[in-house]
N, C-alpha and C positions, 0 to 999 in steps of 0.2 A: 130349617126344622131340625129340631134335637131329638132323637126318636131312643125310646131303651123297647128293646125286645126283651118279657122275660116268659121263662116256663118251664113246665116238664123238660129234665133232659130226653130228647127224643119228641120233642112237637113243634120242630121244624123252623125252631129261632135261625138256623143259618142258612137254610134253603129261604126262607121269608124275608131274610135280613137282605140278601141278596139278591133278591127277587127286586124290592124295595128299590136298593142301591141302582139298580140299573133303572127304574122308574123314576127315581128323584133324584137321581144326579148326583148324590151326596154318597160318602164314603162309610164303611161297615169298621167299628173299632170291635175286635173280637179277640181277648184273651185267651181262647181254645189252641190255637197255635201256637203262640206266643207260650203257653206252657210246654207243649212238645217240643218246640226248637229250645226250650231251656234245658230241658230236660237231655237230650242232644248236647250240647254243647257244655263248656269248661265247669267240670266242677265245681261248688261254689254250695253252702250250706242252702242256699234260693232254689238251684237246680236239685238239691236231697227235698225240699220241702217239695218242691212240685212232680219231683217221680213218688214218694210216697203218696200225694195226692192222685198222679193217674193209677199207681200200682193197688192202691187199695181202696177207691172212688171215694174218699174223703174231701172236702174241701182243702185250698192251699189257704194260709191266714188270708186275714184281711188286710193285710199291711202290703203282705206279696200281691193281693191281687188292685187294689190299687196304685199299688207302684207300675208295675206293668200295665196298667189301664190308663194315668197319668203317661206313660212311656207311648204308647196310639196314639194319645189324645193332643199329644205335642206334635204328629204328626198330619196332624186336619186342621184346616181352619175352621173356628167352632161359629164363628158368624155364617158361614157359608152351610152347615149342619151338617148333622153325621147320625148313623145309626147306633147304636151300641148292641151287640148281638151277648146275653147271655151275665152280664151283670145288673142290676147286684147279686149277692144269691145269699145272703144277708142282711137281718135291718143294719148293721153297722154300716155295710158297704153303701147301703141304699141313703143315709144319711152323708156320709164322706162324698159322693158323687153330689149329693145335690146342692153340698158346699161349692161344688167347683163350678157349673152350669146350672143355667135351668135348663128345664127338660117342656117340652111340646106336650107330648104321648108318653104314655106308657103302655105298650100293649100284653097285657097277661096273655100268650096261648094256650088256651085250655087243651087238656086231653087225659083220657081216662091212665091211671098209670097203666094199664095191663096192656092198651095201645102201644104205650111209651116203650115199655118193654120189649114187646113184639120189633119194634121199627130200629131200636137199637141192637138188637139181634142181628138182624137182615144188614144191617148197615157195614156189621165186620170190621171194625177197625179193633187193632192192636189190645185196646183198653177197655173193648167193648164184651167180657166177659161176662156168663149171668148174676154172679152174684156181685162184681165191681157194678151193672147195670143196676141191681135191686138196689144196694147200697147208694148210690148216686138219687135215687128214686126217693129211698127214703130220707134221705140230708132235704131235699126240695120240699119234699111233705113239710117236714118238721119245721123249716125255714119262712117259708110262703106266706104266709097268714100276716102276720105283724108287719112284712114287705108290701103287700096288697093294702092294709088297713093305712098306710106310710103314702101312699100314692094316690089310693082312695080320699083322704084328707085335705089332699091337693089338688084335687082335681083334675087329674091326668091321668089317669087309670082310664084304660076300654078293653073290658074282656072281647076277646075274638075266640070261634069255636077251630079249634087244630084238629078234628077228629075224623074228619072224614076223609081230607087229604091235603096236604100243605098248600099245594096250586090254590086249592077253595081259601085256606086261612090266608094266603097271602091275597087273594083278593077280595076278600071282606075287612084283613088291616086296610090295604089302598081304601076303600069304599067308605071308610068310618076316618079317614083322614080328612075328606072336605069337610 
């Protein structure tokens, strides 16, 4: 099973993803990391593009994050299935992936932004600033639409409700996967 988690930053694509992961066996490809450990390591015009992406919650291109997605995805066996936690976040991207697999699911997590907000607050990490948070909020607003209508088309699109607590989203995704 090929599963893409997408949604609000902040409604619980990687608590869900890995929730998942331990229920279906299959492995979580998540470019969240994978920006931070770039970012960390040897300079290089990839590692400037991805600290300006966490430092001012911009997106990194689509080229960088499919490279880096391609760069997971060589690490899973794609017959055996994997989750994808948090791409595309692009139609561009969301096309260039679907070049490479198909896809099972795609599960949109809904959540109100002002939630999204809140939970990326309490969360504390490094990058989790309020207005890097607003900003990453609004990149997804403006994003989303034409990625949902992309998925919708195909048949693979299932909204799930992330609002009330990710434990609940993560088991209403299981419940709409039989």
């Amino acid at each position: 099973m090929r599963i893409i988690l997408i949604g609000a930053p902040g409604s619980g694509k990687s608590v869900v993803a890995r929730t998942l992961s331990r229920s279906l066996h299959i492995p979580v490809i998540s470019i969240g990391q994978k920006l931070r450990d770039l970012v960390e390591g040897t300079p290089s015009p990839e590692s400037e593009a991805a600290r300006h992406a966490l430092e001012t919650g911009e997106l990194i291109p689509d080229y960088l994050a499919i490279k880096l997605f391609k760069e997971e995805l060589a690490q899973v066996d794609p017959e055996r299935g994997f989750l994808v936690d948090g791409l595309p976040r692009t139609i561009g991207e969301a096309r260039m992936i679907n070049g490479l697999f198909s896809i099972n699911r795609v599960f949109h997590l809904r959540v109100a932004p002002s939630l999204a907000f809140q939970r990326l607050l309490r969360r504390g990490r490094v990058d989790d600033l309020p207005e890097r948070i607003q900003r990453r909020i609004d990149i997804y607003t403006e994003n989303i639409t034409p990625i949902l209508a992309f998925y919708k088309s195909m048949g693979v699109l299932v909204e799930a409700d992330a609002s009330s607590s990710i434990s609940d989203a993560a088991r209403e995704v299981m419940s709409k996967l039989q």
